[in-house]
N, CA, C and O atoms as a GROMACS GRO file, in nm:
protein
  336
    1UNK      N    1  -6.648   2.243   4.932
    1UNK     CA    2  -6.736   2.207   4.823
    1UNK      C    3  -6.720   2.059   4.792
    1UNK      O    4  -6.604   2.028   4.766
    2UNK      N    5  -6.817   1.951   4.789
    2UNK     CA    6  -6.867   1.824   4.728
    2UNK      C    7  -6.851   1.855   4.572
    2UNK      O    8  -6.929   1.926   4.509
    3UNK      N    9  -6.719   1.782   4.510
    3UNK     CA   10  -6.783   1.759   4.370
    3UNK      C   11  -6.810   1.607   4.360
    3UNK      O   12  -6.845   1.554   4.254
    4UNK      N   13  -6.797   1.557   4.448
    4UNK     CA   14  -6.831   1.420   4.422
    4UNK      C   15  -6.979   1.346   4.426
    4UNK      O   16  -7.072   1.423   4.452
    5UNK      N   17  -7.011   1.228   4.408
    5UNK     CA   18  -7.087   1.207   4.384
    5UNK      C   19  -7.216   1.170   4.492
    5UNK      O   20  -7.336   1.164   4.465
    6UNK      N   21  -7.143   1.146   4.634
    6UNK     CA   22  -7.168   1.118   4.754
    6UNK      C   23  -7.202   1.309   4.828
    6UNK      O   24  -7.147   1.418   4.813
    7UNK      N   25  -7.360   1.240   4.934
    7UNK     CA   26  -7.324   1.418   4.990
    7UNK      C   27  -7.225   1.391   5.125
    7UNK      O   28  -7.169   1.289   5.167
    8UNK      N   29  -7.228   1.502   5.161
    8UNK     CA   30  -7.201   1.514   5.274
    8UNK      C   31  -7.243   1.382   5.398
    8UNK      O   32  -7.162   1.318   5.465
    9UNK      N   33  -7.401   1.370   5.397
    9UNK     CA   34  -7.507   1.263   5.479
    9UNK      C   35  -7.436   1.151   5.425
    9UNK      O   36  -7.384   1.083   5.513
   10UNK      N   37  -7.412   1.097   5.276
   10UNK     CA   38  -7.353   1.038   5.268
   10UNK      C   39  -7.206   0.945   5.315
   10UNK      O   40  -7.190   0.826   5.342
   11UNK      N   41  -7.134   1.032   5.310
   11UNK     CA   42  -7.011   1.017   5.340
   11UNK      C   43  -6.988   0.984   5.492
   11UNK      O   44  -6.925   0.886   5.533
   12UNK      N   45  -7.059   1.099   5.587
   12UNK     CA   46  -7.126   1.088   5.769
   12UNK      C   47  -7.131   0.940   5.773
   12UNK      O   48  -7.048   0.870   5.831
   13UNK      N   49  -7.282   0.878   5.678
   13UNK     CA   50  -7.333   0.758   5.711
   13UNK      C   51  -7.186   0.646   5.699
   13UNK      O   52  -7.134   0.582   5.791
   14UNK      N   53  -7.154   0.649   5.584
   14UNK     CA   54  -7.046   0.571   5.579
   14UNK      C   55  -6.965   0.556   5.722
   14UNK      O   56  -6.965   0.475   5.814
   15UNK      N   57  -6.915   0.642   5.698
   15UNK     CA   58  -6.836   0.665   5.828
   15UNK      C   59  -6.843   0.599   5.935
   15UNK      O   60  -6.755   0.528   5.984
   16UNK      N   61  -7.003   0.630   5.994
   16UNK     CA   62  -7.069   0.579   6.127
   16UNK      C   63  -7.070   0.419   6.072
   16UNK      O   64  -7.050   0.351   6.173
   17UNK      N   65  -7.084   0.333   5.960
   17UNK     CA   66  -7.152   0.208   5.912
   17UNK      C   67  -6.940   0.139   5.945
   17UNK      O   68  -6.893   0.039   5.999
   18UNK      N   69  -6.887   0.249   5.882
   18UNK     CA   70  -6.727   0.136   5.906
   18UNK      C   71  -6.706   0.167   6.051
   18UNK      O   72  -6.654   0.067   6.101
   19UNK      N   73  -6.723   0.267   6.145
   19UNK     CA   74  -6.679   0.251   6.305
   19UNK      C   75  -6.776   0.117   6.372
   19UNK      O   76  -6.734   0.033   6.452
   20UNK      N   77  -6.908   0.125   6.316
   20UNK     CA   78  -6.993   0.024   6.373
   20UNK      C   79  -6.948  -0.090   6.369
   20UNK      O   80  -6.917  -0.150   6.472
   21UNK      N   81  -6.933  -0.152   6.227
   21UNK     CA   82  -6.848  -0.267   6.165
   21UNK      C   83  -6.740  -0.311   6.221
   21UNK      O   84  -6.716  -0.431   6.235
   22UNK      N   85  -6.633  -0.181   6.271
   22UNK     CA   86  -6.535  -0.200   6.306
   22UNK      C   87  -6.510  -0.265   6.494
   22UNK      O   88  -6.447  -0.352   6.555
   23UNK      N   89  -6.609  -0.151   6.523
   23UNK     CA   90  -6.646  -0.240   6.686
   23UNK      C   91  -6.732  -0.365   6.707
   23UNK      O   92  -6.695  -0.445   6.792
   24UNK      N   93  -6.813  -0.382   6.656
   24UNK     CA   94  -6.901  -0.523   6.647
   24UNK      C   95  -6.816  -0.634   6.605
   24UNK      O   96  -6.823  -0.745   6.659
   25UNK      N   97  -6.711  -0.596   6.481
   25UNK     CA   98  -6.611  -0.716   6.471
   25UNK      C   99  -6.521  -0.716   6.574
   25UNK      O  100  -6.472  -0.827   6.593
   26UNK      N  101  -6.480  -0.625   6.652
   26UNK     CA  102  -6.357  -0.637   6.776
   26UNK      C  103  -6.462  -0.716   6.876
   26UNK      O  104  -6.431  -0.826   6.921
   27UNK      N  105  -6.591  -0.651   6.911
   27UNK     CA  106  -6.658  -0.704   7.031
   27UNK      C  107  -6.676  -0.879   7.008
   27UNK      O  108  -6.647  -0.962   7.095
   28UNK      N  109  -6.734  -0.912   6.866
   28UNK     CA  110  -6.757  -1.047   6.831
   28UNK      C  111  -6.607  -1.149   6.829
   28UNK      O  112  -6.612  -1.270   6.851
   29UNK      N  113  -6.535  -1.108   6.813
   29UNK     CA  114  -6.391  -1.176   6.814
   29UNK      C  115  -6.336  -1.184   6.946
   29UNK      O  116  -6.266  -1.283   6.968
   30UNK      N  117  -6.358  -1.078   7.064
   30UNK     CA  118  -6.318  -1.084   7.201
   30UNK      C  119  -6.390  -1.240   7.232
   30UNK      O  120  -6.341  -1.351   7.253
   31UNK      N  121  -6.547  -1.180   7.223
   31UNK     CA  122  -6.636  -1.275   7.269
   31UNK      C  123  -6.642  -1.465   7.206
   31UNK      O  124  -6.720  -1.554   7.239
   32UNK      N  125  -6.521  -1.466   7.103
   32UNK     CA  126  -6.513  -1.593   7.077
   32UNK      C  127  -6.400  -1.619   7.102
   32UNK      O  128  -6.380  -1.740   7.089
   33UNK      N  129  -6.254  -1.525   7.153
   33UNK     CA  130  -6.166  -1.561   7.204
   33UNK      C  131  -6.141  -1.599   7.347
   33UNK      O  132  -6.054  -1.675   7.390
   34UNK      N  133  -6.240  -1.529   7.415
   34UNK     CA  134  -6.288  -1.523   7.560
   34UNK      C  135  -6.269  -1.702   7.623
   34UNK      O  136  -6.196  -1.739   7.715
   35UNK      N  137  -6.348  -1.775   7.550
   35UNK     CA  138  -6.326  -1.884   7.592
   35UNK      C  139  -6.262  -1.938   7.616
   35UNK      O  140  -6.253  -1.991   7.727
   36UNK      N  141  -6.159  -1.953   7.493
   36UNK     CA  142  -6.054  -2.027   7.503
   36UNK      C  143  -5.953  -1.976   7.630
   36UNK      O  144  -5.873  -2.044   7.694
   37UNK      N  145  -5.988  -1.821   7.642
   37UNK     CA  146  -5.879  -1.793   7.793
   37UNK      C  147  -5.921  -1.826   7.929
   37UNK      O  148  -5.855  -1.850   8.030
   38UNK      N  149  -6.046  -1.821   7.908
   38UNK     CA  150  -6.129  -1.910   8.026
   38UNK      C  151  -6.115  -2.040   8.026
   38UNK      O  152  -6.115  -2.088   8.139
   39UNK      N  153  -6.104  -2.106   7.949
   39UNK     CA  154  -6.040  -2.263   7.958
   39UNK      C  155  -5.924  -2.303   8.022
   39UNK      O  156  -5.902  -2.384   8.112
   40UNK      N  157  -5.830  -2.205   7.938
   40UNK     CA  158  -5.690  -2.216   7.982
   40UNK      C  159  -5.631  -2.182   8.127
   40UNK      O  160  -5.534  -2.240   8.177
   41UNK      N  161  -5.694  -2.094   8.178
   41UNK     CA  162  -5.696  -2.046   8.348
   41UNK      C  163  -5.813  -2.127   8.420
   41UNK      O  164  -5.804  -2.121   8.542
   42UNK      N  165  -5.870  -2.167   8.394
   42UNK     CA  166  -5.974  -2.277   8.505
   42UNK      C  167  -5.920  -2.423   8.462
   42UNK      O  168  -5.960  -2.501   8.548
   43UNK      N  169  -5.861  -2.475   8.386
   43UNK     CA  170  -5.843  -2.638   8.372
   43UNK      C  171  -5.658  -2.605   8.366
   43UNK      O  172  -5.597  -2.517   8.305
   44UNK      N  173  -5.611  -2.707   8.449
   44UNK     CA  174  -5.494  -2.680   8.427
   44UNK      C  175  -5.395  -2.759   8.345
   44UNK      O  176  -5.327  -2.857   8.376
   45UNK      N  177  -5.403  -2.689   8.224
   45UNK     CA  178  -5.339  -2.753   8.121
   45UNK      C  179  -5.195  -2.725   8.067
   45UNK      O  180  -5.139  -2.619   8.094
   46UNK      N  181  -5.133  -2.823   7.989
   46UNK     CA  182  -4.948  -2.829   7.967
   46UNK      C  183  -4.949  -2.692   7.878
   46UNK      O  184  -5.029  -2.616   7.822
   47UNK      N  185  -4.776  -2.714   7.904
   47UNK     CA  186  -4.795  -2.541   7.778
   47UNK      C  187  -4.825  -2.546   7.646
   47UNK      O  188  -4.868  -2.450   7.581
   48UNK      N  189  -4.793  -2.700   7.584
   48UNK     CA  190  -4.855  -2.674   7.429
   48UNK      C  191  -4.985  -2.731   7.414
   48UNK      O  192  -5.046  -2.760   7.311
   49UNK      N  193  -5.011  -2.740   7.515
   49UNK     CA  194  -5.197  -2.758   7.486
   49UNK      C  195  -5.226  -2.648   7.522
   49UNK      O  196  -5.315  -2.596   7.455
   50UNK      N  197  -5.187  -2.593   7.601
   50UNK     CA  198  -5.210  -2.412   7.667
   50UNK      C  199  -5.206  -2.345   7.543
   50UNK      O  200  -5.314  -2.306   7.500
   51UNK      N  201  -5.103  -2.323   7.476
   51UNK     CA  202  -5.061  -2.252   7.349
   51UNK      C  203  -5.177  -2.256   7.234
   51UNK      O  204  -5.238  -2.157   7.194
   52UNK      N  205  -5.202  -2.450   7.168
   52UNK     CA  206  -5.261  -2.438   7.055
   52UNK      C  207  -5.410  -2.414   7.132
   52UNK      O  208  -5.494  -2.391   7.045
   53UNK      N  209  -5.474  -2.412   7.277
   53UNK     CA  210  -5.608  -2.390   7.259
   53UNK      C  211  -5.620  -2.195   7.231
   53UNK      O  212  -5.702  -2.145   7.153
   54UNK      N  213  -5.533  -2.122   7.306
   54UNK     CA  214  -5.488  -1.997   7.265
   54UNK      C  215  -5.486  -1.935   7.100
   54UNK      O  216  -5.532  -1.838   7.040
   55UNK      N  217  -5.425  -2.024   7.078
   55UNK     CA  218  -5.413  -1.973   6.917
   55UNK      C  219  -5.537  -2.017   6.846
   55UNK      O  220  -5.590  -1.938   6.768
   56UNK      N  221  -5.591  -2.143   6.867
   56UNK     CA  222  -5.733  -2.150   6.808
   56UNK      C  223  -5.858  -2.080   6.822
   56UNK      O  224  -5.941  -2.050   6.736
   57UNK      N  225  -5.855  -2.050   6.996
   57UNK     CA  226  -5.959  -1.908   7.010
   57UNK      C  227  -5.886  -1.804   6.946
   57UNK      O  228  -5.970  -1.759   6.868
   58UNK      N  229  -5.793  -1.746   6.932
   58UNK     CA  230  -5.711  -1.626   6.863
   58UNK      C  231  -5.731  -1.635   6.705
   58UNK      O  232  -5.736  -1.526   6.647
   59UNK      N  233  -5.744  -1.757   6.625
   59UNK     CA  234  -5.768  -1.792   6.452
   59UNK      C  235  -5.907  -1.787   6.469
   59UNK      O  236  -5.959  -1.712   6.386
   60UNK      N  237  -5.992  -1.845   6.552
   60UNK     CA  238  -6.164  -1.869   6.532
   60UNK      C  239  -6.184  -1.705   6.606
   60UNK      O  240  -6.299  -1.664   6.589
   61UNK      N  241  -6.128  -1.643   6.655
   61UNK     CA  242  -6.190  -1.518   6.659
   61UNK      C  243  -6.195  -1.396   6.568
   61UNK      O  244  -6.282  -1.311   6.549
   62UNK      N  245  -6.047  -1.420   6.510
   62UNK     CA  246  -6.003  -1.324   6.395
   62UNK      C  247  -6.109  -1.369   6.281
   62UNK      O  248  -6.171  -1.287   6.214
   63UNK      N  249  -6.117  -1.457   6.271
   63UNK     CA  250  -6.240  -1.502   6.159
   63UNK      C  251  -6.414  -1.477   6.143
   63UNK      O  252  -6.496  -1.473   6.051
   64UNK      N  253  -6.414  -1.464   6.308
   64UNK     CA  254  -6.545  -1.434   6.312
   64UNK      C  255  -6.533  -1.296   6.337
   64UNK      O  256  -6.648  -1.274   6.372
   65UNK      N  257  -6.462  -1.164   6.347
   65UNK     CA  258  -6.434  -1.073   6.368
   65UNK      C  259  -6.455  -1.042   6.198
   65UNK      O  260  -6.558  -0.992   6.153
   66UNK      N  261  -6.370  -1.070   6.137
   66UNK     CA  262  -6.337  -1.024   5.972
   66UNK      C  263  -6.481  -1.090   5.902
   66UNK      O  264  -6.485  -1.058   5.783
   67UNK      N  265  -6.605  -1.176   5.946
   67UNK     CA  266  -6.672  -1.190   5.898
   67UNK      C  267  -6.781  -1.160   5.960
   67UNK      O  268  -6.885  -1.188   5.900
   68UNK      N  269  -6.792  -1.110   6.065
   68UNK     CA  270  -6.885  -0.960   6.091
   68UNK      C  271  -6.823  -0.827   6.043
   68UNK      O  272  -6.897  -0.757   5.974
   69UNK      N  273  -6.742  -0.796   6.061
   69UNK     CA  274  -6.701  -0.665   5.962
   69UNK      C  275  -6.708  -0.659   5.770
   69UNK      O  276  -6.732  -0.560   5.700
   70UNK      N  277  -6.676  -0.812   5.724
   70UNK     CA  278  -6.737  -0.778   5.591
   70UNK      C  279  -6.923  -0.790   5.552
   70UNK      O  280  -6.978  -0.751   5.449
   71UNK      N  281  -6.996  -0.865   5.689
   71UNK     CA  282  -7.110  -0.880   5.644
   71UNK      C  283  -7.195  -0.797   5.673
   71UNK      O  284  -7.309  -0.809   5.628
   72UNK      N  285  -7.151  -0.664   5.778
   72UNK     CA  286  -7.198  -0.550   5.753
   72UNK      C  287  -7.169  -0.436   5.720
   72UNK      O  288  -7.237  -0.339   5.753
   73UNK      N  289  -7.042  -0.427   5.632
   73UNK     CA  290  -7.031  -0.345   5.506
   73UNK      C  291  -7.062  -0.413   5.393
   73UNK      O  292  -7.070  -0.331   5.301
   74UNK      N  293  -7.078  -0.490   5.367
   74UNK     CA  294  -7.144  -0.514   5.237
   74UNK      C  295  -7.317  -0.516   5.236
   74UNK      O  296  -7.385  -0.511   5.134
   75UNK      N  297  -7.373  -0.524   5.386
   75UNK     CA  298  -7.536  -0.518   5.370
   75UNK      C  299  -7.541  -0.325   5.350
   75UNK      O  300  -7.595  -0.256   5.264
   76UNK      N  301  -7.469  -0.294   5.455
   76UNK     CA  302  -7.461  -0.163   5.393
   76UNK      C  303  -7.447  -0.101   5.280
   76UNK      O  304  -7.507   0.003   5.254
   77UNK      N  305  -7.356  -0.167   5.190
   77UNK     CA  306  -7.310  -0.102   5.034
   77UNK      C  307  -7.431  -0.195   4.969
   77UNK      O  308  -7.411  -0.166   4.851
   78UNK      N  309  -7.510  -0.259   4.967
   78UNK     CA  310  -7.630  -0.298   4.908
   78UNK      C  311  -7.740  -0.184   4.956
   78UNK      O  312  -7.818  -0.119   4.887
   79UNK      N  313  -7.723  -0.184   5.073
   79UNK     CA  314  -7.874  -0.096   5.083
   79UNK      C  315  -7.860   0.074   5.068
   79UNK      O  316  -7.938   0.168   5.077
   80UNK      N  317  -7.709   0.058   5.038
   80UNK     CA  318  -7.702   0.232   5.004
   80UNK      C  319  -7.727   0.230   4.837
   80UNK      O  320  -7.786   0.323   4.782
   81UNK      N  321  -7.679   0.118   4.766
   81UNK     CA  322  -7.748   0.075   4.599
   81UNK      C  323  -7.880   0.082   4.637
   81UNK      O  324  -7.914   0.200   4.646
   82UNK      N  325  -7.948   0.023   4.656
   82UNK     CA  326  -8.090  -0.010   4.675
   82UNK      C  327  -8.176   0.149   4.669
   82UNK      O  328  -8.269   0.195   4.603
   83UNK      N  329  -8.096   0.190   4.766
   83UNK     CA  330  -8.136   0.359   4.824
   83UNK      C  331  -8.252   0.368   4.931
   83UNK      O  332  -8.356   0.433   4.937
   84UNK      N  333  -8.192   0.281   5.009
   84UNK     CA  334  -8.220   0.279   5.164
   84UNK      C  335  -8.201   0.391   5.207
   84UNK      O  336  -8.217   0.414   5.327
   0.00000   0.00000   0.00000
C-alpha cells in the first residue's frame, strides 16, 4: 500500500530519471577524460606533466559529470512540479 504522496508511476519514473542521470553523467565525464589519456599515450610526455594533464582531464571530467547529473534531475523535479 502507497500512503504517500507519489504513485507507484511516480516513484518508477523517478527511478528511471536518477539511473539516466546517473549514466549520462558517467558517459559525459569518460568522454571529457578520454582526452587527456589520449594525449598522454600519443605525445610523449615527463611524469609530472603526465600526472597534472591526468588529473585535469580527471577534475574537468568529474565536473562535467556532476553537472550533467544535477541538470537533469533538476529539469526533471521541475517538470514533475509543472505536471509534465
Amino acid at each position: 500500500m502507497d500512503q504517500g504522496r507519489e504513485s507507484r508511476w511516480e516513484k518508477d519514473a523517478m527511478t528511471v530519471e536518477i539511473a539516466f542521470a546517473l549514466v549520462t553523467a558517467g558517459a559525459l565525464a569518460l568522454a571529457v577524460f578520454a582526452p587527456a589519456v589520449v594525449f598522454t599515450l600519443a605525445l610523449p610526455v615527463s611524469g609530472s606533466v603526465r600526472h597534472g594533464v591526468l588529473v585535469g582531464g580527471a577534475v574537468l571530467g568529474a565536473a562535467a559529470g556532476l553537472w550533467r547529473l544535477v541538470r537533469v534531475l533538476l529539469r526533471f523535479d521541475t517538470q514533475r512540479r509543472q505536471g509534465h
